[in-house]
N, C-alpha and C positions, 0 to 999 in steps of 0.2 A: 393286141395289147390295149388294155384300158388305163386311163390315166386322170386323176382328177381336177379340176382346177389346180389347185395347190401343187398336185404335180406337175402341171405345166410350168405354172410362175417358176416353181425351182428348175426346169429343165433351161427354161428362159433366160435367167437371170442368175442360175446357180444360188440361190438362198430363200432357205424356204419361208413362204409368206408368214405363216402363221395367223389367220386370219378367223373369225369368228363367225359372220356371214354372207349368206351368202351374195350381198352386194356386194359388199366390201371385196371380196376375191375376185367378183366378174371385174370391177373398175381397175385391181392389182393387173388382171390380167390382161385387160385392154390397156394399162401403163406397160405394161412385159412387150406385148406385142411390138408395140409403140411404131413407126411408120417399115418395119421391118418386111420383105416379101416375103411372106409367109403362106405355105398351103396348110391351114388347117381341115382333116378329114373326120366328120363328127358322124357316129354309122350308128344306125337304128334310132334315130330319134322317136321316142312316142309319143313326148309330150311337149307343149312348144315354152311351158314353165321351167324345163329340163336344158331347152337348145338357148333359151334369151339370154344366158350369162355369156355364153361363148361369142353371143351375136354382137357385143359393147368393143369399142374402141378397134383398134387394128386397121387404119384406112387402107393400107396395103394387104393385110389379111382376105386370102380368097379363102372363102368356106366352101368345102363339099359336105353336103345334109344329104345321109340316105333315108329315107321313111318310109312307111308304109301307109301314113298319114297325113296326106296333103295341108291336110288347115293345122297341122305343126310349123309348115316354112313360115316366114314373112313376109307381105304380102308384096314385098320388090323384089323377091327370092326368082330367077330363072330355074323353071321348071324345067326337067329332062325324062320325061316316062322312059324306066327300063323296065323291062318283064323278067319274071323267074326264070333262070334256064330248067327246063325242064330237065328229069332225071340222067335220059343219053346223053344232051349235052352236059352235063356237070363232068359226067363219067371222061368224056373223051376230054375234057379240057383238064382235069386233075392229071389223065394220065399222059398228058403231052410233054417230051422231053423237053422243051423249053419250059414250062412250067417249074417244076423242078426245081 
């Protein structure tokens, strides 16, 4: 599911921001957040002009950043290298009954 700033605030806060740019929405959304325990999961990042709105306010906010582009994170970001699964594992993990 993708969702964009603007849909977050309103999932947050129930009213939609309405907001113009794209400051203005990262600072709505870091007031959205506000000291709440939140997991936010931001997947594929490719650009780190794309990830910085999400990265403002939220002290309690834990981000997970998936990328393919290291010098996207922040440079206090905890690194975790996961690798591709290859094709057979994909297979046996889709077709796993717990999966499902």
């Amino acid at each position: 599911m993708r969702f964009s700033i603007s849909d977050l605030i309103t999932r947050l806060t129930g009213t939609p921001p309405g907001l113009n740019t794209i400051n203005a929405a990262a600072s709505a959304l870091g007031e959205a957040l506000g000291d709440r325990r939140i997991l936010l999961i931001v997947d594929d990042a490719w650009r780190g002009q794309d990830l910085s709105p999400l990265m403002q306010g939220g002290p309690n906010t834990t981000r997970l950043v998936t990328t393919r582009n290291d010098y996207v994170l922040p440079p206090s970001a905890v690194r975790q290298r996961v690798d591709a699964l290859r094709g057979d594992e994909a297979l046996t993990l889709l077709a796993a009954p717990d999966y499902r």
